[in-house]
C-alpha positions in Angstrom: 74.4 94.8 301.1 70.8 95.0 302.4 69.5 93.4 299.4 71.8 90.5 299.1 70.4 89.6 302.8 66.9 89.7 301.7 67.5 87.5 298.8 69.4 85.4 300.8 66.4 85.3 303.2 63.9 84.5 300.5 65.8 81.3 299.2 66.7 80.0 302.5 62.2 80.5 303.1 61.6 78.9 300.4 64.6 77.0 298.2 62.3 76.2 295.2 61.1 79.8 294.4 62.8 80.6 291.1 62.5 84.7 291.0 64.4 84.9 294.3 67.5 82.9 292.6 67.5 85.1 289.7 66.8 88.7 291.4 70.3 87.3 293.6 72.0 86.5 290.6 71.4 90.2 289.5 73.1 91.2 292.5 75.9 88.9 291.8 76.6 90.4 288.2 76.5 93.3 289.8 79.0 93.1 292.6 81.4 91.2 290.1 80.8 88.0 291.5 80.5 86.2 288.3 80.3 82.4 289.8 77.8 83.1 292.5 75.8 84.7 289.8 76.2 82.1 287.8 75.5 79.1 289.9 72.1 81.2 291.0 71.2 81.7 287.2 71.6 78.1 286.9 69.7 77.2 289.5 66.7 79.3 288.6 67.0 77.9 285.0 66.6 74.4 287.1 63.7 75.3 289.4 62.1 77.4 286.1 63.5 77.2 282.9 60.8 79.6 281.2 62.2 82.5 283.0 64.0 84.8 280.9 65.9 86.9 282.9 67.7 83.8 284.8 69.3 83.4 281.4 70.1 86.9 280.5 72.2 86.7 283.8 73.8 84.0 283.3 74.6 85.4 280.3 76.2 88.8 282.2 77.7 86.4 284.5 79.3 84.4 281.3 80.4 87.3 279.7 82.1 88.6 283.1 84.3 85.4 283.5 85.2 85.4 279.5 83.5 82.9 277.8 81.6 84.5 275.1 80.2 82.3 273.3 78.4 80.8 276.0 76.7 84.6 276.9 75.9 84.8 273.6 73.7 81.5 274.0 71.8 82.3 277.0 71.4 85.8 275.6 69.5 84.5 272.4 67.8 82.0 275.0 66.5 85.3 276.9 65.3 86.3 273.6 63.3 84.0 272.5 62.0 83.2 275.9 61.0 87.1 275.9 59.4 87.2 272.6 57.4 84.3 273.6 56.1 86.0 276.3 55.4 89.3 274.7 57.3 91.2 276.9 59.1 93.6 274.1 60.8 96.4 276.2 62.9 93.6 277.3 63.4 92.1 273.8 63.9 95.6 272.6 66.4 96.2 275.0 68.1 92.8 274.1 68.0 92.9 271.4 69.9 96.2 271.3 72.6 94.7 273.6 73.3 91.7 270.8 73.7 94.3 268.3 75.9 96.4 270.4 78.0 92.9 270.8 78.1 92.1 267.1 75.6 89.7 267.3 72.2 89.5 265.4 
């Protein structure tokens, strides 16, 4: 996949830029590759924990290997981080998801 390549490009450039982790992590989720996702979230959350997206895909990636309650945490995480930031499509949208999950 051309994109995984490019992502794979842009961390080995530069190991410490945060965006390129999580964009890869996307990828991850959505290849079903739930620990390569997972250990990309997590590293973005390392290099930048203010991000929400890395925590909304470690969340996917969480809920893809079965451990619920732990997707349910970073998805809240994403929340707030989003509300913070006044970016509410994406709290919209997460909002929705949590609902949809049975969670408020």
């Amino acid at each position: 996949m051309a994109a995984l390549s490019d992502l794979d490009r842009a961390v080995q450039l530069d190991p410490t830029y945060a965006p390129a982790y999580v964009n890869r992590s996307y990828v991850y989720n959505q290849l079903r590759q739930p620990q390569e996702a997972l250990a990309d979230a997590e590293r973005a959350i390392q290099l930048d924990p203010r991000i929400p997206e890395a925590y909304f895909s470690r969340g996917v990636a969480h809920l893809q290997l079965g451990d619920r309650e732990a997707a349910m945490a970073d998805f809240r995480q994403a929340l707030a981080l989003f509300s913070k930031s006044g970016n509410f499509a994406n709290q919209a949208i997460l909002q929705q998801l949590l609902r949809q999950l049975g969670v408020e």
